[in-house]
C-alpha positions as a Markdown table, in Angstrom:
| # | Residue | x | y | z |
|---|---|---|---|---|
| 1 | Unk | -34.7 | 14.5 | 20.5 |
| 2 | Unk | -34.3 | 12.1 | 17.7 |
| 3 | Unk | -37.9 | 10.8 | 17.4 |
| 4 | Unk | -39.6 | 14.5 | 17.7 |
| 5 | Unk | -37.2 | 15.4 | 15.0 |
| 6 | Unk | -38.5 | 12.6 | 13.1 |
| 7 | Unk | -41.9 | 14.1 | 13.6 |
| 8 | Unk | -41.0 | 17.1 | 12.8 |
| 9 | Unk | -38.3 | 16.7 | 10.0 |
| 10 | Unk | -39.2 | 12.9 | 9.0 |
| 11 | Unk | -37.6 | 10.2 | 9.5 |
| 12 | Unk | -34.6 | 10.6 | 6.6 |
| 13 | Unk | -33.7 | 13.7 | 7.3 |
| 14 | Unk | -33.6 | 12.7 | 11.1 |
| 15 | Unk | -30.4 | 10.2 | 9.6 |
| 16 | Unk | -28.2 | 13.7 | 9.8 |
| 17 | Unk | -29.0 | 13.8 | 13.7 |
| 18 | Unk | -25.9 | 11.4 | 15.6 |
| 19 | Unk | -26.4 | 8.4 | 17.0 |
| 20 | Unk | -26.5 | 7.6 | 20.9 |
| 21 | Unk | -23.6 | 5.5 | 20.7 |
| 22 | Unk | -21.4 | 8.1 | 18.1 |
| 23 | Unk | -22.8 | 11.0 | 21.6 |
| 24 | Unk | -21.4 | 8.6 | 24.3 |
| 25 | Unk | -17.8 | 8.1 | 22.0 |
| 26 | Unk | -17.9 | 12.2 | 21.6 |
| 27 | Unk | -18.5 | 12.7 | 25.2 |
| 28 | Unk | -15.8 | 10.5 | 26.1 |
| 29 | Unk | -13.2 | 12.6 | 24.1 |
| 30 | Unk | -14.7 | 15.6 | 25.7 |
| 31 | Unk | -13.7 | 14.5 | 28.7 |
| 32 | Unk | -10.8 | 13.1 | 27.6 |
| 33 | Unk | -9.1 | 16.4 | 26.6 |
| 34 | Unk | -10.3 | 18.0 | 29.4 |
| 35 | Unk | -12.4 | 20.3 | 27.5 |
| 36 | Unk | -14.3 | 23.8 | 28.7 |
| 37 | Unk | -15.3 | 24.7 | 25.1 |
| 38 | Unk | -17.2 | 23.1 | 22.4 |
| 39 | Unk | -18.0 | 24.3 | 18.7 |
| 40 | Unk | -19.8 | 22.4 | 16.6 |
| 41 | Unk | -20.3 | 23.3 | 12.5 |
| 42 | Unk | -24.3 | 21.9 | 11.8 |
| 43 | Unk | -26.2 | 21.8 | 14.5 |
| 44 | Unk | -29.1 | 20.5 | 12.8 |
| 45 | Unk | -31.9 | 20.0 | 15.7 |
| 46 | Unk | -29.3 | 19.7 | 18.9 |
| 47 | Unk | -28.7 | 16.1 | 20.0 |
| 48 | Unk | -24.8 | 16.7 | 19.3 |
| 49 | Unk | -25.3 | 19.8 | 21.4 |
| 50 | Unk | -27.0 | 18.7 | 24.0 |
| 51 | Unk | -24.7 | 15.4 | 24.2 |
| 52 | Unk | -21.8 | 18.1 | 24.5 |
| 53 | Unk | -23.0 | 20.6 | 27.1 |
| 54 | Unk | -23.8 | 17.5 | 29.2 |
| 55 | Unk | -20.4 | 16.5 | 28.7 |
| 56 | Unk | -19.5 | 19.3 | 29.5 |
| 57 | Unk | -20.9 | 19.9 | 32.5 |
| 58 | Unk | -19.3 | 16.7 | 33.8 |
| 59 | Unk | -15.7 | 18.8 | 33.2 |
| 60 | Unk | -17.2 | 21.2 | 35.9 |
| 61 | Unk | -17.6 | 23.9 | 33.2 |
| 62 | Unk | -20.2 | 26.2 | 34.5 |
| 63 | Unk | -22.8 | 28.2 | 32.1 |
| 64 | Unk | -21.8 | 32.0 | 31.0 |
| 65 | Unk | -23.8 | 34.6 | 29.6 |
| 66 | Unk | -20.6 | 36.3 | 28.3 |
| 67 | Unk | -19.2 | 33.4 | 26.6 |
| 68 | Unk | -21.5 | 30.2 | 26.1 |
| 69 | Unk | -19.5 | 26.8 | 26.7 |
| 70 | Unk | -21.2 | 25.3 | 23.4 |
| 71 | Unk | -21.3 | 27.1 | 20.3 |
| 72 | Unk | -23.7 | 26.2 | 17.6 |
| 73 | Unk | -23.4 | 27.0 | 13.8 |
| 74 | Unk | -26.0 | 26.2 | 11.5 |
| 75 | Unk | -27.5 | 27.7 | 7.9 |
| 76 | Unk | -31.3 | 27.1 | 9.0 |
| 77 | Unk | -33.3 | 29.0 | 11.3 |
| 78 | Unk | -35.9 | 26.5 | 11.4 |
| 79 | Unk | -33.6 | 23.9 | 12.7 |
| 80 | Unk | -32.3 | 26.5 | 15.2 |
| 81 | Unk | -35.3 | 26.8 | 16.2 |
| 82 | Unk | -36.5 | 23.4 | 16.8 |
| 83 | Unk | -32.6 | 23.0 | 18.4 |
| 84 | Unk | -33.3 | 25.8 | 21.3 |
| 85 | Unk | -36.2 | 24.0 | 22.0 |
| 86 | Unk | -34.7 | 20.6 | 22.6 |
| 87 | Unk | -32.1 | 22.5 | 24.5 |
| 88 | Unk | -35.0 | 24.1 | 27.1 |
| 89 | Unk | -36.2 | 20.5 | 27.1 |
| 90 | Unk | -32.9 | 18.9 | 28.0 |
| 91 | Unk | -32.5 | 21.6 | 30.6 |
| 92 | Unk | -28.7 | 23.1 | 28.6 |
| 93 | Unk | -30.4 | 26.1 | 27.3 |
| 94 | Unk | -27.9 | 28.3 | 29.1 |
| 95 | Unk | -25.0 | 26.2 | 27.7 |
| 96 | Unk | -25.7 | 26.5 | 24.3 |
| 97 | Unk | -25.8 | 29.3 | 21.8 |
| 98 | Unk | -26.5 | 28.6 | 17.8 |
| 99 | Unk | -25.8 | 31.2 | 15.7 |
| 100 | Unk | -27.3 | 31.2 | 12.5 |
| 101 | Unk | -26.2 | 31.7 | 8.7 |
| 102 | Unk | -23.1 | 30.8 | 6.4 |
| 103 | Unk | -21.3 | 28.8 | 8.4 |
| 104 | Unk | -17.7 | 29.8 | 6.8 |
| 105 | Unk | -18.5 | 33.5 | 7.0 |
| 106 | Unk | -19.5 | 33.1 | 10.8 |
| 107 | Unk | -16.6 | 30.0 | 11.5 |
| 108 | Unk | -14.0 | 33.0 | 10.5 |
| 109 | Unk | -16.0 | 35.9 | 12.9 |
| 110 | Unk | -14.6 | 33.2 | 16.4 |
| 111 | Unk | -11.0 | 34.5 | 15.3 |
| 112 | Unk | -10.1 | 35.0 | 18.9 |
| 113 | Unk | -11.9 | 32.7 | 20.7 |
| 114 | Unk | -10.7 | 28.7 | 21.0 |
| 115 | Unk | -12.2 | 25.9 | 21.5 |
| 116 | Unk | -11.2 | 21.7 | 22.8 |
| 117 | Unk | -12.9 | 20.1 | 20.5 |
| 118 | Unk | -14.4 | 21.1 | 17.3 |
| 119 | Unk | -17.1 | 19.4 | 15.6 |
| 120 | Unk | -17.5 | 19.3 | 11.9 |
| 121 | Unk | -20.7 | 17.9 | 10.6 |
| 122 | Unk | -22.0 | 20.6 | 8.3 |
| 123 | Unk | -21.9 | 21.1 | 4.6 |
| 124 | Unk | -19.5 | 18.2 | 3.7 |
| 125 | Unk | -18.1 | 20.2 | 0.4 |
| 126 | Unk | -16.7 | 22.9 | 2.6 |
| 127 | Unk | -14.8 | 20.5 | 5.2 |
| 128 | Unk | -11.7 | 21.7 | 3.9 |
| 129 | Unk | -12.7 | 25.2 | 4.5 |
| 130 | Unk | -13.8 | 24.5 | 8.1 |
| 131 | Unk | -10.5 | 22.7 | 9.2 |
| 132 | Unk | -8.2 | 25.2 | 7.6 |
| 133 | Unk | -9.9 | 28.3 | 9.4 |
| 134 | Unk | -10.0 | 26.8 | 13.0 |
| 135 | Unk | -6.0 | 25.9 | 12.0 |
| 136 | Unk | -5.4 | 29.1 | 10.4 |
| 137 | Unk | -7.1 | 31.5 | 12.6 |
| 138 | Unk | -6.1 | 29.3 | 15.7 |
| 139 | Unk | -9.6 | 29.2 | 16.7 |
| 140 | Unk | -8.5 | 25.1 | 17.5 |
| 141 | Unk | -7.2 | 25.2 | 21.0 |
| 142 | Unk | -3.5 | 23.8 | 21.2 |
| 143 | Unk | -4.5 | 20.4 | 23.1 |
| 144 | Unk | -8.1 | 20.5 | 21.5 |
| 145 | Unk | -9.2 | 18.0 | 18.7 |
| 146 | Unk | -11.5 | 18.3 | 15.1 |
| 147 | Unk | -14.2 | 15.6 | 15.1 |
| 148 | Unk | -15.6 | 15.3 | 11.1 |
| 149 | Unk | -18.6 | 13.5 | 11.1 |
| 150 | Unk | -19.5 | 10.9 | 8.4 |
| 151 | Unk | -15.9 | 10.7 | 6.7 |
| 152 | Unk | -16.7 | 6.4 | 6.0 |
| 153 | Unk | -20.2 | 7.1 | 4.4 |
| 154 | Unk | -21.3 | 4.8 | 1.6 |
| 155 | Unk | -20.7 | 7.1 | -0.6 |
| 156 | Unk | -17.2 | 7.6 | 0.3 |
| 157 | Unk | -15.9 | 4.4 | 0.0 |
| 158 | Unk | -16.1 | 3.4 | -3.4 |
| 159 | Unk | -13.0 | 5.8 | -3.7 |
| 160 | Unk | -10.7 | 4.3 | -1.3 |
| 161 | Unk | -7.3 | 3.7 | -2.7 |
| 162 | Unk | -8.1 | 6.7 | -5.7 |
| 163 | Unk | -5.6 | 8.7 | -5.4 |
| 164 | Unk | -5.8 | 12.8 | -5.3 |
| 165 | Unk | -6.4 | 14.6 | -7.2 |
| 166 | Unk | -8.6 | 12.1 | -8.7 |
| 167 | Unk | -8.0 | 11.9 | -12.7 |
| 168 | Unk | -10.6 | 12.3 | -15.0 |
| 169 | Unk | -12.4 | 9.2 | -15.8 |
| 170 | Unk | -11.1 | 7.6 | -13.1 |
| 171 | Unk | -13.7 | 5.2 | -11.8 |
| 172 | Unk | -13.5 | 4.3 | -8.2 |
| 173 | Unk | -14.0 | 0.8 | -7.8 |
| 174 | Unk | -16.3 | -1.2 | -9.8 |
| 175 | Unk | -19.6 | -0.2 | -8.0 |
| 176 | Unk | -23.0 | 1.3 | -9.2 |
| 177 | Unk | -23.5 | 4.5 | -7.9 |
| 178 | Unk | -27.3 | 3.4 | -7.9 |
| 179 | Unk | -25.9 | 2.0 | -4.7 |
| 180 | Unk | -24.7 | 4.7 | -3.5 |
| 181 | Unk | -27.8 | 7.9 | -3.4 |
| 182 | Unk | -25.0 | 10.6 | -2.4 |
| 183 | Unk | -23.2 | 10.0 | -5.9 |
| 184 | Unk | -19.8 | 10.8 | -6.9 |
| 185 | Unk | -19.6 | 14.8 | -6.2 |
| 186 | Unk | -20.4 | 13.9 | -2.2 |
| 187 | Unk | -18.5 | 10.9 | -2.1 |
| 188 | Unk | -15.1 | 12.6 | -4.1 |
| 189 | Unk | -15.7 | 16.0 | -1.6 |
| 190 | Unk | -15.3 | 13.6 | 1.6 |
| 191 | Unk | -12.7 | 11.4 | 0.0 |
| 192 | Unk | -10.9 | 14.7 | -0.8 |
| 193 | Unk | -10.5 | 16.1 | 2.8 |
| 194 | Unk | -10.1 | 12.6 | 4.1 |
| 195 | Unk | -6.9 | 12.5 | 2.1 |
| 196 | Unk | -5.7 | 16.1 | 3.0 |
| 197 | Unk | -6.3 | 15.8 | 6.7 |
| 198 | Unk | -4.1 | 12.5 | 6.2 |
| 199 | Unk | -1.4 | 14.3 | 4.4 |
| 200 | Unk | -1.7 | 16.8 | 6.3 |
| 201 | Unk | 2.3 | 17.5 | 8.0 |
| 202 | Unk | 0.4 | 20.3 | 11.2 |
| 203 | Unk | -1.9 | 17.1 | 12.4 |
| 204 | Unk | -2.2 | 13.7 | 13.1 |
| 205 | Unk | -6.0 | 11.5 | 12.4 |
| 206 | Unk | -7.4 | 8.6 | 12.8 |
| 207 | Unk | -10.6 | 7.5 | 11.6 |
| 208 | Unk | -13.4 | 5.5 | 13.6 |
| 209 | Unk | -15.2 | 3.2 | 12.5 |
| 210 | Unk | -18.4 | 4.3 | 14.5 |
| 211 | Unk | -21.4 | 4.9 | 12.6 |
| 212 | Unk | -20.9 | 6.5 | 9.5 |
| 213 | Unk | -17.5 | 7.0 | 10.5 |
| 214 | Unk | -15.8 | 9.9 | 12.7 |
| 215 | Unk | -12.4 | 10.9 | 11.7 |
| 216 | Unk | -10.7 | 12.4 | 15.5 |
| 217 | Unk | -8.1 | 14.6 | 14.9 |
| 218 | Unk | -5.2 | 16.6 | 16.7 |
| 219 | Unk | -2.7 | 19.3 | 15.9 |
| 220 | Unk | 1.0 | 18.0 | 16.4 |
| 221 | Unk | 2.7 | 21.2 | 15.5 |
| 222 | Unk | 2.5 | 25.0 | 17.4 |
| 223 | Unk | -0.6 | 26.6 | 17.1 |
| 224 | Unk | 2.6 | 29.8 | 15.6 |
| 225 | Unk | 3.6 | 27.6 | 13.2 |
| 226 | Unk | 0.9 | 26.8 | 10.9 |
């Protein structure tokens, strides 16, 4: 999957596709919790996916055409398209189903539906948005877990120790941000929800340091009292 979607994407874009090692980690904690359901917020060109519905099937969940076992949201068609196709390839196809568009608008349509482990490696900005809604709306199952991709990037880490809200002017560290190709908006929207998942009293985090850095993350309160 990764070197067609090099072909197809080229080979920087193909960065935003996970790693083998990151899929191994992933499917360990998808076995780990047991899980039956996956949904997963950027699905890009389906490595994730088809790392999960493999997983999955090792948990002896079996495919449904009422309800698919991995669920897929992603703002590109194009991608989706290239996605299915991986999935055919990989032999999951009737595991996983991407749905396309906004993925906040279609996030808050799964009121009703949970998922064990939810994966969050869309639009970085909205992060917040996409951990309150599957908290909120309870879409989170009660023993599930959030995975947010990327949450050590390079461009985050120039603001460790900032505190938050950052003050204006406030210069994290002492570093170039010629360094760091993101720039300051990425790196303060990850830094951000970093430091609100941390603060956050309903859950408990820790953050990996696994290739970019994956942030695992559990609810410790009721799924009534949010």
């Amino acid at each position: 999957v990764f070197e067609e979607t090099i072909a197809i994407t080229g080979e920087n874009t193909a960065g935003m596709a996970i790693s083998q090692y990151q899929g191994v980690v992933q499917n360990f904690l998808v076995g780990l919790v047991r899980a039956k359901r996956v949904l997963e917020i950027g699905t890009f060109t389906g490595s994730s996916a088809i790392f999960f519905a493999n997983a999955l099937k090792r948990n002896g969940v079996k495919p449904s055409t009422h309800k698919k076992p991995v669920i897929g949201l992603d703002i590109s068609e194009e991608y989706a398209n290239v996605a299915r196709s991986n999935f055919v390839k990989a032999g999951v196809a009737d595991y996983i189903e991407v749905i396309v568009g906004d993925a906040r608008e279609n996030l808050a349509k799964l009121e009703g539906q949970t998922f064990d482990v939810i994966f969050l490696d869309a639009d970085k900005m909205s992060n917040r948005q996409y951990y309150d809604t599957v908290l909120e709306k309870n879409i989170l199952s009660e023993h599930g877990i959030i995975i947010a991709d990327n949450t050590a990037f390079d461009y985050v880490t120039p603001f460790i120790n900032i505190p938050v809200p950052v003050p204006d002017g406030a210069k994290p560290l002492d570093v170039p941000y010629a360094d760091y190709p993101k720039g300051p908006v990425f790196g303060l929207g990850v830094h951000t929800f970093n430091e609100y998942v941390r603060n956050d009293a309903r859950c408990e985090a820790v953050m990996l340091p696994i290739a970019t850095g994956i942030t695992v993350i559990r609810r410790i309160t009721s799924n009534n009292n949010n």
